[in-house]
C-alpha positions as CSV (number, residue, x, y, z in Angstrom):
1,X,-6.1,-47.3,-26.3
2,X,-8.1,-46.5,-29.3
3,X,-7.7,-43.1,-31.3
4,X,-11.2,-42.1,-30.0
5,X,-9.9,-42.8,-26.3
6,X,-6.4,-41.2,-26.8
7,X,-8.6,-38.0,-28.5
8,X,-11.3,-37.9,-25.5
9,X,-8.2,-37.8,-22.6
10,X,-6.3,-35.5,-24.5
11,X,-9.5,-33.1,-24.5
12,X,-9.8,-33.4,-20.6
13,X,-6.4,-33.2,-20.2
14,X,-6.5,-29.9,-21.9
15,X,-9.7,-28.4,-19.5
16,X,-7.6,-29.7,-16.7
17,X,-4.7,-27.4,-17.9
18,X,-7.1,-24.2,-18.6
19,X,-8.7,-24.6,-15.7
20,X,-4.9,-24.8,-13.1
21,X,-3.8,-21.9,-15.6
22,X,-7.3,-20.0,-14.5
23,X,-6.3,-21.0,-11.1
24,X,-3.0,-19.6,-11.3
25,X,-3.5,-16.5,-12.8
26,X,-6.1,-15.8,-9.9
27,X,-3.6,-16.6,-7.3
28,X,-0.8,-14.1,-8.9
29,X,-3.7,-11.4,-8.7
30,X,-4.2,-12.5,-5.2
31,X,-0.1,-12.0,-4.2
32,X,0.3,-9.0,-6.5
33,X,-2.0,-7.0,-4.0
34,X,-1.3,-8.7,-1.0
35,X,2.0,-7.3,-1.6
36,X,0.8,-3.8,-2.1
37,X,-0.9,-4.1,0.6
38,X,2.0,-5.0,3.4
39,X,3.7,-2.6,1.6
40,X,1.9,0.1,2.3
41,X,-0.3,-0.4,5.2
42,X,2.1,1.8,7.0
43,X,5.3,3.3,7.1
44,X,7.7,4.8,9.8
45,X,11.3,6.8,9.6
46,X,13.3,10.1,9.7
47,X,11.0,12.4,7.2
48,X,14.1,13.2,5.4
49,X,14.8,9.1,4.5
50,X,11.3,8.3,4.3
51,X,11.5,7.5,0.5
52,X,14.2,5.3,0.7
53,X,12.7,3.9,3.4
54,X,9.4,3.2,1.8
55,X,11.2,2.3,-1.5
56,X,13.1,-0.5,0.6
57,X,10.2,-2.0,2.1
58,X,8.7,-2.1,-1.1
59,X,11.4,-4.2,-2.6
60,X,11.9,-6.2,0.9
61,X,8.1,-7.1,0.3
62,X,8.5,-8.3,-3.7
63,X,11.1,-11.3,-2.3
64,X,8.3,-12.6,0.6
65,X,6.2,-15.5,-0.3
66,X,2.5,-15.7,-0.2
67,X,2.6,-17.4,3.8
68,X,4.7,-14.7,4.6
69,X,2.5,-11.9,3.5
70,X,0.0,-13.4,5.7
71,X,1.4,-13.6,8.1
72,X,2.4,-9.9,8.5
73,X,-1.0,-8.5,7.1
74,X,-3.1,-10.4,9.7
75,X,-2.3,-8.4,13.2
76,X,-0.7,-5.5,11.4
77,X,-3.5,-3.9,8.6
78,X,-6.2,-7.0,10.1
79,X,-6.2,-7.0,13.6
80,X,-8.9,-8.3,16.2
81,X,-10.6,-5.3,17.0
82,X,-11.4,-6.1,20.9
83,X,-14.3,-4.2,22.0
84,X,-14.4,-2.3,19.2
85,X,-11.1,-0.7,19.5
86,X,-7.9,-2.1,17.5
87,X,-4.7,-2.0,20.1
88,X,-2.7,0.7,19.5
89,X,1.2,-0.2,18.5
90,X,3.9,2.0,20.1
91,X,6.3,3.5,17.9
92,X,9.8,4.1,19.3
93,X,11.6,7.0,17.4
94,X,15.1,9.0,18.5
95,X,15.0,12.0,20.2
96,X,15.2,15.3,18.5
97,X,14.5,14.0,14.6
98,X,11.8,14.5,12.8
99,X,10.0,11.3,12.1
100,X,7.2,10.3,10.9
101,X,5.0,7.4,11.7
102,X,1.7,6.0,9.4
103,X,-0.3,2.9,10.1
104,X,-3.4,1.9,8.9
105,X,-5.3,-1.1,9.9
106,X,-9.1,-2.7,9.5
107,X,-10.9,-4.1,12.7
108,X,-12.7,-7.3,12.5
109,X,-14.7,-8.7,15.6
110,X,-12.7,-12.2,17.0
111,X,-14.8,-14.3,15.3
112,X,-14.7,-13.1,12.3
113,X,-10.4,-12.3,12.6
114,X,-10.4,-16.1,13.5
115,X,-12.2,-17.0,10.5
116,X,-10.1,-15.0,8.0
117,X,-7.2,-16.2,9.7
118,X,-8.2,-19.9,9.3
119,X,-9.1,-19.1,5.3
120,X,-6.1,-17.5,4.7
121,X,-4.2,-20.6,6.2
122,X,-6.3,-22.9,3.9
123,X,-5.9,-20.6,0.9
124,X,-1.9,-20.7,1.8
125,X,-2.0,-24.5,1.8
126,X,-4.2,-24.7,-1.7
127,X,-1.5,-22.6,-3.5
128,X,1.2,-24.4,-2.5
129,X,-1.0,-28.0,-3.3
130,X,-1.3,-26.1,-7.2
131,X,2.1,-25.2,-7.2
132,X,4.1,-28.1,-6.5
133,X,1.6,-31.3,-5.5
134,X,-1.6,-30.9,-8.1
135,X,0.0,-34.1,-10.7
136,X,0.6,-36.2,-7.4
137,X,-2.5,-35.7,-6.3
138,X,-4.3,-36.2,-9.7
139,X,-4.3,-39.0,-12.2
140,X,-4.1,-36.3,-15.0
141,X,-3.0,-39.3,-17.8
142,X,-6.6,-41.2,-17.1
143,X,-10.0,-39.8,-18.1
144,X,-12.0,-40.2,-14.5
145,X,-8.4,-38.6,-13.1
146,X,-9.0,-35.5,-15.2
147,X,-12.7,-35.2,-14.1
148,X,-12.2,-35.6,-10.5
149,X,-8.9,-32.9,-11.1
150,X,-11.2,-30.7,-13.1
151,X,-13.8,-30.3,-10.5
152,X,-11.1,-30.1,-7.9
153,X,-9.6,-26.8,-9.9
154,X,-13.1,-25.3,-9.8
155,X,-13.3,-25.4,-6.5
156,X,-9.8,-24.1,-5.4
157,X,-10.8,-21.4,-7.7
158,X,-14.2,-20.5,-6.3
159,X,-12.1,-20.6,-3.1
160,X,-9.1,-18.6,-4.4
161,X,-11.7,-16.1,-6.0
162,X,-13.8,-15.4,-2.5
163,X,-10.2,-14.7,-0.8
164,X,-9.7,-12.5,-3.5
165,X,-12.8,-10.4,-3.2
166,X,-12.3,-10.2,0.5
167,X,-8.8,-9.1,-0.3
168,X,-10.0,-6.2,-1.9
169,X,-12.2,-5.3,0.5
170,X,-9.8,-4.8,2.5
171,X,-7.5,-3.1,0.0
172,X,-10.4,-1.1,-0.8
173,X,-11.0,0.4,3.2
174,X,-7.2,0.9,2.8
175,X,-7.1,3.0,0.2
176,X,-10.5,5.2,2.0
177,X,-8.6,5.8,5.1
178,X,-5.1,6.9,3.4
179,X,-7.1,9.6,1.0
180,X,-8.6,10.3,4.3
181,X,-5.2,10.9,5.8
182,X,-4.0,12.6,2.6
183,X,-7.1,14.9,2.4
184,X,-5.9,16.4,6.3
185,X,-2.3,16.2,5.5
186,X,-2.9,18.9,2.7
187,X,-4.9,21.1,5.2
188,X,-3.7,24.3,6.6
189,X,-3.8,23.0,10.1
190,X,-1.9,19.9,9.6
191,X,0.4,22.1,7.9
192,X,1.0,24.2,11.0
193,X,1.4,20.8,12.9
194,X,3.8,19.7,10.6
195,X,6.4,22.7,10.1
196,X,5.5,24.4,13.7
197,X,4.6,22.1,16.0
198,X,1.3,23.3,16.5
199,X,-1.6,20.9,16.6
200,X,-4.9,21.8,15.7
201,X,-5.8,22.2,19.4
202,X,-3.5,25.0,20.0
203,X,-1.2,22.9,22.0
204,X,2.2,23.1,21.3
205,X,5.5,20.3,20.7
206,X,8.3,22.1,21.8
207,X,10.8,19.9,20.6
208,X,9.3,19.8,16.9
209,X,8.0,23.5,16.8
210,X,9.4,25.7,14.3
211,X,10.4,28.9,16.8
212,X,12.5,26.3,18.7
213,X,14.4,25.0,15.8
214,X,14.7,28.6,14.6
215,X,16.2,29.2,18.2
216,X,18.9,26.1,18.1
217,X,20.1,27.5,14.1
218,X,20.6,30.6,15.6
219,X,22.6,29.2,18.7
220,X,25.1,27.4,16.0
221,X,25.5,31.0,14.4
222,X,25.9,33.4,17.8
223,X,27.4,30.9,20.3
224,X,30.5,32.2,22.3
225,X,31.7,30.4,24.9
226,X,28.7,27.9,24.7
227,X,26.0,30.6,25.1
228,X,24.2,32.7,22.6
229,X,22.5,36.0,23.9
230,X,18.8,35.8,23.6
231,X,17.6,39.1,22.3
232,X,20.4,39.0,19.3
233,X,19.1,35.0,18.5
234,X,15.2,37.1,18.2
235,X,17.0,39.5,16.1
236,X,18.6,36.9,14.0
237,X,15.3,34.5,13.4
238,X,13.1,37.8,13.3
239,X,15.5,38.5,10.0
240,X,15.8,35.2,8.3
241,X,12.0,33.7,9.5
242,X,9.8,36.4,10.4
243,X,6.7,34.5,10.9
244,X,8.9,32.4,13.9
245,X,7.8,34.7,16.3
246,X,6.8,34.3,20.3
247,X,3.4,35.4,19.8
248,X,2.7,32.6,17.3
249,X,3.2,30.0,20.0
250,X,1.2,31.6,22.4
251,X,4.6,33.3,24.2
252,X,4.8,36.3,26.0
253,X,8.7,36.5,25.0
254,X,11.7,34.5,23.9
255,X,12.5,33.6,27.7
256,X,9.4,31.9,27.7
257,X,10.1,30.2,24.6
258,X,13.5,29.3,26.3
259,X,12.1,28.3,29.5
260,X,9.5,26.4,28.6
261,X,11.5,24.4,26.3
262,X,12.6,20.9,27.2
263,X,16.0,20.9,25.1
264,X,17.2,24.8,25.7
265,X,18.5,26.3,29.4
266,X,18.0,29.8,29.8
267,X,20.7,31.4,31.9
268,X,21.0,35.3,33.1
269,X,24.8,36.4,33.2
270,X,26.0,40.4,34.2
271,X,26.9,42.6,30.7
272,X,28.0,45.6,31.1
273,X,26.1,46.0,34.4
274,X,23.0,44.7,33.4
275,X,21.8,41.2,33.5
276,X,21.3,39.9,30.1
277,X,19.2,36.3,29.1
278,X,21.6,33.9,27.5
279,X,20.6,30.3,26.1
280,X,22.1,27.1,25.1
281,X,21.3,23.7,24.6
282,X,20.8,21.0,27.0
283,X,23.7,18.9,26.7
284,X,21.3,15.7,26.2
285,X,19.7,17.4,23.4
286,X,23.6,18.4,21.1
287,X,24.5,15.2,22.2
288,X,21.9,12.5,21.5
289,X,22.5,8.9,22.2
């Protein structure tokens, strides 16, 4: 080979390598928010672990590999959204702790969910070709090797850069709908929701409203015998959390509170010749499975 030839292949040989660097560098931008993104597309645990638990998905997500992600974004945060309305996933949760649960997903018609599914698949397949195949599928060490190589490279990245725009789309929508989410979070109602149990409707969660947590501390201060008397537990919360009253809830009186509650029993027992209210809890509620 003359010096003119060697020169000449060393010079492709060089594009070839900018141009699978360029590649590369694309595809890491590609993973590093595809990880983000399964990440925190949602989240789900006992309010009081829900850092941990978010700080272990977020290291459980580092270790997965691009096919993974994938995998788990499409029909989590992508889903087919039939008729216009994106199935609803149950969460399961243990009775009588406060949890929280947070997921956020984009719709796409089944068309077009079948088309990013099927360019996500191919965009799986081209990084793995760059990563471990590219010099046995290129004849990188002859000049017409590098050109076909070289205009192989700027296709996979016109490819890896439209998946990459769609990507943050997506991320994009994401990040809309959890400001969204944050923006009610820090409003007055949702804050009565979240401490009290009371929704913005009026309704009322017995098991998660404040007045009936307020009612089971007290228990575990008066109890004797395995009752509390009622009008001392008011006493006691009217004390220590004044604004846990009845009439918050829409409640005539603490009986009501009581009765109306699925994890108290309200019981009437003869004091000094009258008949006092006594309450307790259920025995399915102090002693979850």
């Amino acid at each position: 080979m003359s010096t003119f030839e060697d020169e000449d292949l060393r010079t492709h040989q060089r594009e070839v390598q900018r141009l699978l660097g360029r590649c590369m560098l694309r595809l890491q931008q590609y993973e590093r928010l595809i990880k983000a993104m399964v990440a925190h597309y949602g989240a789900s645990g006992p309010i009081l672990e829900l850092e941990r638990t978010r700080a272990a998905q977020i290291d459980g997500t580092a270790r997965k590999t691009l096919g993974t992600l994938v995998n788990e974004l499409l029909g989590t945060y992508v889903i087919a959204d039939k008729n216009g309305h994106g199935e609803d996933t149950p969460i399961n949760s243990p009775e009588n702790v406060n949890w929280f649960a947070m997921q956020t997903s984009v719709g796409l018609s089944d068309a077009d969910f079948a088309q990013a599914e099927h360019e996500l698949g191919e965009l799986v397949g081209l990084r793995n070709n760059l990563v471990h195949h590219f010099i046995e599928q290129h004849d990188i060490w002859s000049v017409n090797g590098c050109r076909r190589a070289k205009d192989a490279l700027v296709t996979a990245y016109s490819r890896i850069d439209r998946n990459l725009g769609q990507l943050r789309e997506w991320a994009e929508e994401m990040k809309n709908v959890q400001q969204a989410m944050v923006n009610v979070m820090q409003s007055a109602e949702f804050a009565d929701w979240f401490d009290n149990g009371i929704a913005p409707d009026g309704t009322v969660e017995s098991n998660a409203s404040g007045i009936v947590a307020a009612l089971r501390e007290a228990f575990g201060a008066l109890a004797a015998d395995g009752w509390a008397h009622l009008v001392e537990a008011g006493k006691w919360i009217a004390e220590r959390y004044p604004e846990q009253l009845p009439a918050k809830y829409g409640y005539q009186s603490w009986r009501q509170v009581v009765h109306e509650s699925p994890i108290l029993e309200l019981r009437y027992f003869e004091m000094h010749g009258q008949r006092m209210a006594f309450y307790r809890e259920k025995e399915s509620a102090a002693n979850p499975l």
